[in-house]
N, C-alpha and C positions, 0 to 999 in steps of 0.2 A: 602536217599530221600531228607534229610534237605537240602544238599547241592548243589543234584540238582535242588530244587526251586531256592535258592540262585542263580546258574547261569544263571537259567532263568530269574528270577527278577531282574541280571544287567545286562545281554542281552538288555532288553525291558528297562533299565534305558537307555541304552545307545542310544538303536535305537530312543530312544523320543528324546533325545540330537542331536545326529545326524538330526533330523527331525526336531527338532526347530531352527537348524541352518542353514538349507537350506529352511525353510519357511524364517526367519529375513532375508537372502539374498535375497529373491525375493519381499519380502515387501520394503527392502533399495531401490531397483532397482525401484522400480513404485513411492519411494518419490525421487528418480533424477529427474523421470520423469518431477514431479510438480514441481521443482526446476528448472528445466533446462530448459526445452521443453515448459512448459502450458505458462510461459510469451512469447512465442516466438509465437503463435498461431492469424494469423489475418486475419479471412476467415469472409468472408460475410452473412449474414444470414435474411431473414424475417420472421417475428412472426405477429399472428393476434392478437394484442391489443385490451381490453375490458379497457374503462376507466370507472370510476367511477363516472364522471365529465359529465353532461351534459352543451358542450361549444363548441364554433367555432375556439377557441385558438387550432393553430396546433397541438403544444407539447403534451398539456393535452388530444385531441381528441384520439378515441379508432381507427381502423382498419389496414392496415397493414403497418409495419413499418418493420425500419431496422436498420441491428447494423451489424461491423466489426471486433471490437474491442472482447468481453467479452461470447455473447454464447457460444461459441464453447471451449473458455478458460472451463467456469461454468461446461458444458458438457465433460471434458473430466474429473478436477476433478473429479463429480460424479461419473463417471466408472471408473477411477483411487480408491476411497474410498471403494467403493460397491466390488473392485475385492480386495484389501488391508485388508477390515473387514471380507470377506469370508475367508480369509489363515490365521489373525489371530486367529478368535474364532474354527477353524480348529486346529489351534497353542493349544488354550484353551482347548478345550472339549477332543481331541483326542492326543495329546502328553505332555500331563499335563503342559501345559506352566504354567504360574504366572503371574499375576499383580500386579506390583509395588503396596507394602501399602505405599501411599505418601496423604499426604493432598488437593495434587492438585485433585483428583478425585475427592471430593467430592463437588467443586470450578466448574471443569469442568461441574458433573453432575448438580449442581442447576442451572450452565449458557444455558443448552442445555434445560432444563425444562421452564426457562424464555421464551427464545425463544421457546418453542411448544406454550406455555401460550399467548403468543403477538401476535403470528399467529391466536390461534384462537379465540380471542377477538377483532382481529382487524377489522377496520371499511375497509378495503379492504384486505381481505384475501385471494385471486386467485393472486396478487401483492403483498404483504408479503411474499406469500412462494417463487415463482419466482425470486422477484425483478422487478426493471424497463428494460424495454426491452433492452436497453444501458446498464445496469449493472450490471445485472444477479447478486445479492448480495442479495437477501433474504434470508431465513430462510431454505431453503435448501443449498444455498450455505454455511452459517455458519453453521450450524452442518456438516457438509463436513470439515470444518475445523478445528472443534473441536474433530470431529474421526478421520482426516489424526495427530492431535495434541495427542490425546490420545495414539493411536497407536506405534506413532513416539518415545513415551516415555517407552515401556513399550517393544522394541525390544533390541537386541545388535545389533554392529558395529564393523566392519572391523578396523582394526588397521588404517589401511590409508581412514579412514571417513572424517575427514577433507578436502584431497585432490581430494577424489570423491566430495562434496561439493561445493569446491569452482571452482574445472576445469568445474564440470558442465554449472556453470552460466558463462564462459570465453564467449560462442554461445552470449548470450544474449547481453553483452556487447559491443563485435565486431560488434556484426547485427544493434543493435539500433545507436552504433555511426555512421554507416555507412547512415542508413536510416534519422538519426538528421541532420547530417552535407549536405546530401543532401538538406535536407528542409530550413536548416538557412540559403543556400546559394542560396534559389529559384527555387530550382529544385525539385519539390514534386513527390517522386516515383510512387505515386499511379495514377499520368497521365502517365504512361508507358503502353504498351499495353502488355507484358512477366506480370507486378505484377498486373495488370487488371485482366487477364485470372486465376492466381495462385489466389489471393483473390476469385474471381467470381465461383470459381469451384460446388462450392456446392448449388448455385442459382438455383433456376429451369428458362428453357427458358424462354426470354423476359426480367427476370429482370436487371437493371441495376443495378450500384452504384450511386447515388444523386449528381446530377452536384452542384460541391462547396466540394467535402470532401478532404480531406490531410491525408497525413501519417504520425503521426509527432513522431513516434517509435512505437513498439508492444505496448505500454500500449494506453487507452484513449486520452488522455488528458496531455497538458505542467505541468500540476500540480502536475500530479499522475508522470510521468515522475522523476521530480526535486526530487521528495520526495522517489523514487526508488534508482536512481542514489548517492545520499545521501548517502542511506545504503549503496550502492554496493561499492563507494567512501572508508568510513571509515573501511566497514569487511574485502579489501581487500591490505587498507593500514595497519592494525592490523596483517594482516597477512604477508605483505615484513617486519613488526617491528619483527617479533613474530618468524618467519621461519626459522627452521634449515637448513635447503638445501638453501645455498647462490644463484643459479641458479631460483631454485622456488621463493624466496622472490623476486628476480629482475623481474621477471615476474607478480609475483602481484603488484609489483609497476607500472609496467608501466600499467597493468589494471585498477590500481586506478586512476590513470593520465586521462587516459581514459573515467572510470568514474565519475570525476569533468568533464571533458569536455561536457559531454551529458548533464549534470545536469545545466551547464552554461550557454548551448544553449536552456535551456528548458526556460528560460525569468520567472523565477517565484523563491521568494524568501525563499517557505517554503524550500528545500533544503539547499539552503544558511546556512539557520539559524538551520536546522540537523547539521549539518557540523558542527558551529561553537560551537555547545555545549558538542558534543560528542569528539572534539580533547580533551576537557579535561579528558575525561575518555581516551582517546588514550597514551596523556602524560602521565597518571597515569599510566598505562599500562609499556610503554617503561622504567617509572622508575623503575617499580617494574619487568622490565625482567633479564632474567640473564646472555644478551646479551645485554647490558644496551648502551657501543657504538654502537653497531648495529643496534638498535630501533630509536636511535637518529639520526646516520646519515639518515635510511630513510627516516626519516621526515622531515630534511633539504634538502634529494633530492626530497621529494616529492613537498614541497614546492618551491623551485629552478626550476621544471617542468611544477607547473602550472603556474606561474609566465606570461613566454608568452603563455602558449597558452590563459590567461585571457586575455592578449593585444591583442592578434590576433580577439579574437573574440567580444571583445568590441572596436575594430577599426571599424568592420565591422554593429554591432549592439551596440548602446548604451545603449540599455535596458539592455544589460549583467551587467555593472555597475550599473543600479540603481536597478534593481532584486537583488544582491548580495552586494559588499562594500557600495551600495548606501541604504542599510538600517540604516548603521552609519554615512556614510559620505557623505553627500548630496549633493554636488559639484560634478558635474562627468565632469571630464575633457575630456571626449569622444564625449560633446554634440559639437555638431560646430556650432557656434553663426552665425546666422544670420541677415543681414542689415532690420532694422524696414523698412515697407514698406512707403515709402512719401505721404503724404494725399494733397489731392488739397485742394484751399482755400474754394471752396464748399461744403467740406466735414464737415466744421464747424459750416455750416449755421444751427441755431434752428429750429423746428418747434412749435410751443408753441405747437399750436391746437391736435399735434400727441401725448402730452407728460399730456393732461387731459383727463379725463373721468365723463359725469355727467349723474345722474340717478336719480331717486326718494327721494325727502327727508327722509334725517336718511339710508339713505342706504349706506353698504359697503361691498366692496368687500373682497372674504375671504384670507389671508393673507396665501399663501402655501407656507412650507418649502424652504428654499434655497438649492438648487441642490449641494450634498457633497458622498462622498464614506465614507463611516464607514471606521473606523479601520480593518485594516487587507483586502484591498482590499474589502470591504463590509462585511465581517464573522463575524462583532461582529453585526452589524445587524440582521442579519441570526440567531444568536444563542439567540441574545434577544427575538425574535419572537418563536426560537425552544422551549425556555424554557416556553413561555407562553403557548404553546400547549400541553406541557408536564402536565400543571396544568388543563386539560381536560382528560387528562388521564397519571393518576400519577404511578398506579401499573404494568400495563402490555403495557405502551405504545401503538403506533398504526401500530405494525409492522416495520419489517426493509427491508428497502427501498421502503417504499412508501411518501416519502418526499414531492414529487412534487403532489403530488395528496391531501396534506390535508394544504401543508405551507398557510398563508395570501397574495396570490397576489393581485398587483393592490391598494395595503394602498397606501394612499397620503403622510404620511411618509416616504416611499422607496424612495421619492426625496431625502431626509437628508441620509440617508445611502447608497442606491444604484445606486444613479444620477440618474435614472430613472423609474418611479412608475410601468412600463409597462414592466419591466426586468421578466421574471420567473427563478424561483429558483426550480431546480431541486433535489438540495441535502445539508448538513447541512453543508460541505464545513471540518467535523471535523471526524473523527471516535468515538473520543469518545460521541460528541452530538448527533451521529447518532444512539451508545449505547443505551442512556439516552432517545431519542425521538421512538425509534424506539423497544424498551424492556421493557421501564420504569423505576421507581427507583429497583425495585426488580433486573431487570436483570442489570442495569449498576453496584449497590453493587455486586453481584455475580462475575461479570466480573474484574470491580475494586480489586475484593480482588485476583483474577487469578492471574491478568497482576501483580500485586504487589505481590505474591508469586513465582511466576516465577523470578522476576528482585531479591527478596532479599536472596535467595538461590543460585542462578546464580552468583550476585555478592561476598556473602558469600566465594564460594567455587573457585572462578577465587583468591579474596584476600587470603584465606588459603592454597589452594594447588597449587594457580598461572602456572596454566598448559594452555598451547596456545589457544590450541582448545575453551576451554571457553572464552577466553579473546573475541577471536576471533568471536565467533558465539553472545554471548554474547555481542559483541557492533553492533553486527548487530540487534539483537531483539532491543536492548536501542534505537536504531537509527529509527527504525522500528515504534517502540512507540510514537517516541517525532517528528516523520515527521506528524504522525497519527492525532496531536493537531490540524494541519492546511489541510488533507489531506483527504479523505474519503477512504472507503475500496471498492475493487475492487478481482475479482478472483485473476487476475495475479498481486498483489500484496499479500494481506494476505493469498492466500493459499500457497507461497513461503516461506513468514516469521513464520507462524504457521506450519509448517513442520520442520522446523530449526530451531524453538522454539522447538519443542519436541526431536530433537537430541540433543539440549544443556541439556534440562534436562534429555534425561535418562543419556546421560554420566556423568551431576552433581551427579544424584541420584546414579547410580551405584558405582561413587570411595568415595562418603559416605560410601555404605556399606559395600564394602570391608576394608574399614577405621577403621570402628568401630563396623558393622554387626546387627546394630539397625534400627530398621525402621525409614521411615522419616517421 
């Protein structure tokens, strides 16, 4: 009898086995998805807006608006997570899956706690959980991506994880240089009447799209762009350094070529400066490979490639130089000087009378700022003002993503930082201030200590056991983070990176414990 329990009990070991193998497969396949497919999403949509704000300022005004870019992205992660967490805890309860004992859990759970915390203390709570209608990133979008990040770490993978990975996001890359290069050359796809009908699909009759909009790739905005393109730049230059199949690496190089291109025609320099901080972990990388020529020449052909096509498109656009080499080197050879225009000799004439003013004795006029752009294109403006807010609410912040509904518009300072007082500020221009103003201090430490156990494990284990895939995904999170200083978060960017955040660590966490068989 003993020993036919015994074969019944690895029967049923087995059959769990088998069944937690064909659950982790169908969970990889819905985070391609979000890797692959959800940036690539730009469909049209209306929402009925309730502002907070009783004002005649458009922006701020509540009724019905529209967005192209991000609900539909927002919206498919959610049923992307919602069907991912039903098959895990399936995984869980019913074939005795496991969860990683890792430290990161208990990081993850105090950051998802902050955020329920900040949602319902905040002074706009129906817009915290949401987000702003443009950018679907509140507080249900981050927990979406704290569960597709939980999840992502606590499955196995495919021997060829990697290459499902990176072939995924090849779509992405092709699409946007196509839809970029159309735009920087004046041709905006989105007056096409074929991507008219495809965007509009999901409109109810009568609506239109807002005469005045552009397509200037699947993401929002040239900023969110630049700072995309950045990562895609270096995880797929990491990968022609790093790649055994000589065939595959030439292919990610020319991807990376590719995307430096998009990132150059985005006009915006936080990219740029991704780029330039992350080649030194790149270099670091190729030294430490063990295809040490081969790391190296692709970096001389990578760089040998971008070479023209920088020329080409800062022949055409000058700003591509002063967005990118023009944050060091000031001089951009691409500007074409032209002849001062001739003043006639009446253009000299004074007018005393136009250049006095006289009023009441003892009276003067009040002395307003001189009209200047803050540092960083206005952002340390922005983050002076975020931080002051924050000192109104310190522990649970005011939710995330309701920026534009609590910032200071309309200060007579905004002349010194933003050129003009009358600019609205929609967003904190940072991820991590959008942490801090948007969680508080509670949730930005919880966060802070994530993203800094995640890089110092990751790193850890790329320098110990120097295996590709980390290097590789691994300077794409680095990359992800330090775009993130000048960048804000958006669906189709962080639910991409915190999905591939959590492949890099469970496979950091998994050849630990086959390593040593210790928990981490």
């Amino acid at each position: 009898m003993s020993k036919f329990y015994e074969k019944v009990a690895y029967r049923d070991i087995e059959e769990d086995i088998k069944s937690q193998k064909s659950v982790d497969k169908w969970i990889f396949s819905l985070l391609l998805i979000v890797i692959g497919f959800v940036p690539l999403i730009v469909m049209a949509s209306i929402v009925e807006v309730q502002s907070p704000l009783i004002t005649v300022v458009g922006s701020l005004t509540g009724g019905i608006k529209g967005d192209i870019f991000t609900h539909y992205k927002a919206l498919a992660v959610l049923l992307i997570t919602i069907l991912a967490t039903i098959m895990f805890m399936a995984k869980i309860l019913f074939m005795n899956g496991e969860i990683r004992k890792t430290k990161l859990n208990y990081a993850i759970g105090a950051f998802a706690v902050a955020i329920v915390l900040s949602t319902i203390f905040s002074p706009n709570i129906s817009i915290a959980l949401h987000g702003q209608y443009d950018r679907s990133d509140g507080a249900i979008s981050w927990l979406c991506y704290l569960a597709l990040f939980f999840i992502a770490i606590n499955i196995d993978y495919p021997k060829k994880v990697l290459n499902y990975v990176l072939y995924s996001l090849y779509p992405f890359v092709i699409i946007n240089l196509f839809i970029t290069t159309m735009n920087f050359y004046g041709n905006d796809l989105l007056q096409k009447v074929a991507i008219q009908k495809i965007v509009k699909a999901f409109l109810p009759a009568g609506a239109e799209i807002s005469e005045g909009s552009i397509l200037v790739g699947t993401l929002n905005q040239w900023n969110y762009m630049s700072g995309m393109f950045a990562i895609m730049t270096v995880m797929f230059l990491a990968a022609a350094m790093l790649g055994k199949h000589k065939g595959r690496a030439v292919g990610h190089l020319v991807i990376a070529v590719l995307s430096v291109a998009v990132m150059l025609m985005s006009i915006s320099t936080s990219g740029f400066l991704t780029v330039c901080v992350m080649m030194l972990v790149v270099f670091f990388a190729a030294f430490r490979s063990k295809k040490r020529v081969q790391s190296f020449a692709m970096i001389a052909l990578f760089l040998v490639a971008t070479a023209p096509v920088f020329h080409v498109l800062a022949s055409k656009d000058a700003r591509v130089w002063t967005e990118s080499v023009g944050f060091v080197v000031k001089n951009n050879p691409y500007v074409k000087e032209e002849p001062a225009p001739t003043t006639s000799q009446n253009s000299n004439v004074k007018f005393d009378w136009m250049t006095k003013a006289y009023a009441a004795e003892k009276f003067e006029l009040p002395v307003l700022p001189e009209r200047a752009i803050a540092a960083g294109s206005g952002r340390t403006y922005i983050w002076s003002k975020s931080v002051e807010l924050v000192k109104k609410h310190p522990l649970f912040g005011y939710g995330l993503d309701t920026f534009m509904y609590n910032f200071p518009h309309y200060n007579i300072d905004a002349r010194a930082g933003m050129w003009d007082e009358n600019t609205i500020t929609d967003k904190p221009h940072s991820m991590y201030i959008g942490w801090l103003y948007g969680t508080g201090i509670l949730g930005f430490i919880s966060v802070i200590i994530l993203v800094t156990m995640t890089l110092m494990s990751s790193l850890k284990a790329a320098i110990n056991q120097n295996q590709s895939i980390i290097w590789i995904l691994g300077i794409a999170w680095g990359a992800y983070l330090i775009q993130a200083l000048f960048n804000d978060s958006l669906p189709g960017t962080s639910a991409v990176m915190w999905v591939i955040a959590g492949i890099l660590l469970a496979i950091t966490l998994k050849n630990k414990e086959q390593l040593d068989g210790r928990d981490y």
